[in-house]
N, C-alpha and C positions, 0 to 999 in steps of 0.2 A: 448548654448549662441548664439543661432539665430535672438532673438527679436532684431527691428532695434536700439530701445535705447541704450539698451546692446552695441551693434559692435559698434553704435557712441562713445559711452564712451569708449569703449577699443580703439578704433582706435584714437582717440585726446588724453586720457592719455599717449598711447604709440609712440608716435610720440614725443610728450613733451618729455619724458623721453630719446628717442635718439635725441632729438637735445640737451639735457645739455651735453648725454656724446660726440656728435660733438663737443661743445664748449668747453669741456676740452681739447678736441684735437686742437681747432683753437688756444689757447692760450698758444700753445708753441711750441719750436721750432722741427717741428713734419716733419717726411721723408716722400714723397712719392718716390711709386712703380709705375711703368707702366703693363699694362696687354698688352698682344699681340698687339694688337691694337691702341696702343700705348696712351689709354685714362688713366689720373692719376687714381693713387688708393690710398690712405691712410689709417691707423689705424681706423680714424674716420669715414671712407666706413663701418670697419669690424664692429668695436664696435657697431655701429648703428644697424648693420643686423643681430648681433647674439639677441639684444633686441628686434626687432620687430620681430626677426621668435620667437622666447620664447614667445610671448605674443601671438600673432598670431594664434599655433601651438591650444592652447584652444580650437580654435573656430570650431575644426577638417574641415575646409578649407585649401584644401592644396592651395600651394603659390609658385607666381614664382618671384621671388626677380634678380635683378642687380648679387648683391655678391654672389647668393645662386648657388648649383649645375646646370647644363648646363643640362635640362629636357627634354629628347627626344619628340618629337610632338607625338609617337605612345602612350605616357605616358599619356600627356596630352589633346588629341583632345577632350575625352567626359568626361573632367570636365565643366559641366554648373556652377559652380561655382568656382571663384578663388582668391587670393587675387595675387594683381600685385604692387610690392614694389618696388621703389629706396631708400634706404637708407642714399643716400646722391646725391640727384642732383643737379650738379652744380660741381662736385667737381674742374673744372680748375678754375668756381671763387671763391671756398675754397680755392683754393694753389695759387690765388692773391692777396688772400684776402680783398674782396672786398665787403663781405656780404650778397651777393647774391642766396645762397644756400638754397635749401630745402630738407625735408624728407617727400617725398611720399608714400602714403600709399592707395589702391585702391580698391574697390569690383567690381569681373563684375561677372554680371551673363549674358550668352548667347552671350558674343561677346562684352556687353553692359556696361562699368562703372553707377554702379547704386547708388554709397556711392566712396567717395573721401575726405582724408586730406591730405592739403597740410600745411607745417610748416616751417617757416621762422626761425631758432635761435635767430638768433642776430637780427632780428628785432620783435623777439615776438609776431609775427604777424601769425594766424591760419585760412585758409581759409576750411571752409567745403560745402562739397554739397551731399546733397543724395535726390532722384529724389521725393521721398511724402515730405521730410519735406520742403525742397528749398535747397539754398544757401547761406551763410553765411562768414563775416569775424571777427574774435575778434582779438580787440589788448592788448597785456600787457596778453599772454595766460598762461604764465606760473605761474601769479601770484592768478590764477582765483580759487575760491574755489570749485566753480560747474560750468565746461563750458556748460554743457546744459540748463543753466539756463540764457546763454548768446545769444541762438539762439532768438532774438526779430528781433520783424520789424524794430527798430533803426539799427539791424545790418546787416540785409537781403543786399544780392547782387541782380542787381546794387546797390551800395547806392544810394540813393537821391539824394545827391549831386552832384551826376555823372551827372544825368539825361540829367541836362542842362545846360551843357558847351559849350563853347562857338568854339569847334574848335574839328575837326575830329583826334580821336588820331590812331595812328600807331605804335605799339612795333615789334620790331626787335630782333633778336637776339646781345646779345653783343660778343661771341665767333664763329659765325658759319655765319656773312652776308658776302651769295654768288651774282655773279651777277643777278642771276634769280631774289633772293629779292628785288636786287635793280630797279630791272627794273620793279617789280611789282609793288613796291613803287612807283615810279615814272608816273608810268600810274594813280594810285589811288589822286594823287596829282592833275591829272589834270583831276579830277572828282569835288575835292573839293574848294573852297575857300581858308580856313584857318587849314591849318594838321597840326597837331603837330607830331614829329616821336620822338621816345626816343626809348633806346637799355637798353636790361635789362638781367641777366642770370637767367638759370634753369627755372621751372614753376611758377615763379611769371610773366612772359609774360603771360601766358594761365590767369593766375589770373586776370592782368588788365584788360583782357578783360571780365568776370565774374564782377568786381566789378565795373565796366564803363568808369574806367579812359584812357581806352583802346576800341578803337572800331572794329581793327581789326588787327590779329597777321599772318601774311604768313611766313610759314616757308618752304622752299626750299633747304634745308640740310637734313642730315641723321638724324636720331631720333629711337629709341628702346621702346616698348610699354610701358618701367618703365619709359621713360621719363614723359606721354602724361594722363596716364591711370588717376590719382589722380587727377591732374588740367580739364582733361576729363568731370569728375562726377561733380566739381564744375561747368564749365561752363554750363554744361548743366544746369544744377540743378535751375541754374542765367536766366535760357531762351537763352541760345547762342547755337554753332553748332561745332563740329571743323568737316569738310568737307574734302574730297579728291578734291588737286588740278585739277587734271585730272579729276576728275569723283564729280561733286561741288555736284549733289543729294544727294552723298555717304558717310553717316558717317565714320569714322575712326572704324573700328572692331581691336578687345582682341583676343585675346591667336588663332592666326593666325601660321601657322604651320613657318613659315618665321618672327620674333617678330621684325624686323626692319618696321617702319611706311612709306604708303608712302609719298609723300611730302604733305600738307594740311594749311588748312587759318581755325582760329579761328574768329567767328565773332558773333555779336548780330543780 
């Protein structure tokens, strides 16, 4: 099951399928755990990740998932192929509940996000990118009878609508602005005219900027490559970049023997 149809279809089915059983878990009164790290973890973390490794597991792609086992690099360095999963990003604004969540799901080959879904629950909302076909967002995904039958040019990222707005937007982090962001912002303001900045959780930031309503996303906090990797393959997908702060030439690389990211600015 290597054709890129195939892996589209499985990877949008199964991503649907773990954000309902997410939303059985956001609609009640559900515990979180902490991991060492002291980042939340819930039920709705687990549930999610035992359905996308089950679905996944098909594609005989092995996978480095958030939830899943801690894969030594001498395991992993010559997989040119992987799947790189969060099963639930966002989760501190799942357990503020704020709706901001998604379930990531990612191909890289060589270093490279090459196919990316990213899924909103509760906002229904599916953003895909894989590098031949483009990029894309459908809303109302769960109710759709064939989502590949949704990839049109109506819905191709940027949208249209984006195109030409009238004001330079700026997303933020809503859990993690450090001063560095702020001061990046800050210089970027006195580039532009009219910025708009708005704070948002999980990889619907990396999204904005993919779909245009966002022009550009500096993140200056920590991040793990399940964060980056899903939202990664859309932007690109859309014609954007996500770049190393330090190093602007240098795209963002996969399955890095170190999987924390380093700092980097999303942009068109």
């Amino acid at each position: 099951m290597n054709k890129k149809t195939d892996l589209l279809n499985l990877v949008m089915e199964t991503s649907i399928k773990a954000g309902k059983a997410i939303l059985d878990v956001y609609h009640t009164d559900f515990d979180v755990d902490y991991k060492k790290d002291a980042s939340p973890l819930t039920q709705a973390d687990r549930k999610a990740h035992e359905i996308i490794s089950k679905a996944l597991e098909k594609t005989g792609i092995p996978i480095l998932s958030e939830e899943g086992r801690d894969i030594p690099y001498n395991e992993r360095k010559n997989w040119n192929h992987l799947w790189i999963v969060d099963p639930l990003d966002g989760t501190k604004e799942f357990v503020k509940r704020n709706d901001e969540f998604t379930v990531n799901i990612a191909l890289i080959e060589n270093g490279t996000p090459v196919l990316g879904v990213v899924y909103a629950p509760v906002l229904d909302e599916i953003y895909i990118g894989e590098k031949e076909t483009g990029a894309f967002k459908i809303n109302k995904a769960s109710v759709c009878k064939d989502l590949m039958n949704e990839l049109t040019p109506d819905n191709r990222l940027p949208l249209a609508i984006n195109l030409n707005k009238d004001y330079y937007g700026i997303v933020a982090s809503r859990s993690h602005l450090t001063p560095e962001t702020t001061a990046f912002i800050n210089n970027v303001k006195k580039e532009h005219d009219h910025v708009k900045t708005v704070s948002k959780g999980s990889s619907l930031k990396i999204c904005m900027v993919a779909e245009g309503t966002a022009d550009i996303y500096p993140r200056f906090a920590p991040t793990s490559e399940w964060d980056t990797a899903a939202g990664h393959a859309v932007v690109l997908a859309s014609g954007g970049r996500i770049v190393q702060a330090n190093k602007p030439g240098d795209e963002v690389i996969y399955n890095k023997e170190d999987v924390l990211n380093p700092w980097f600015i999303v942009s068109r």
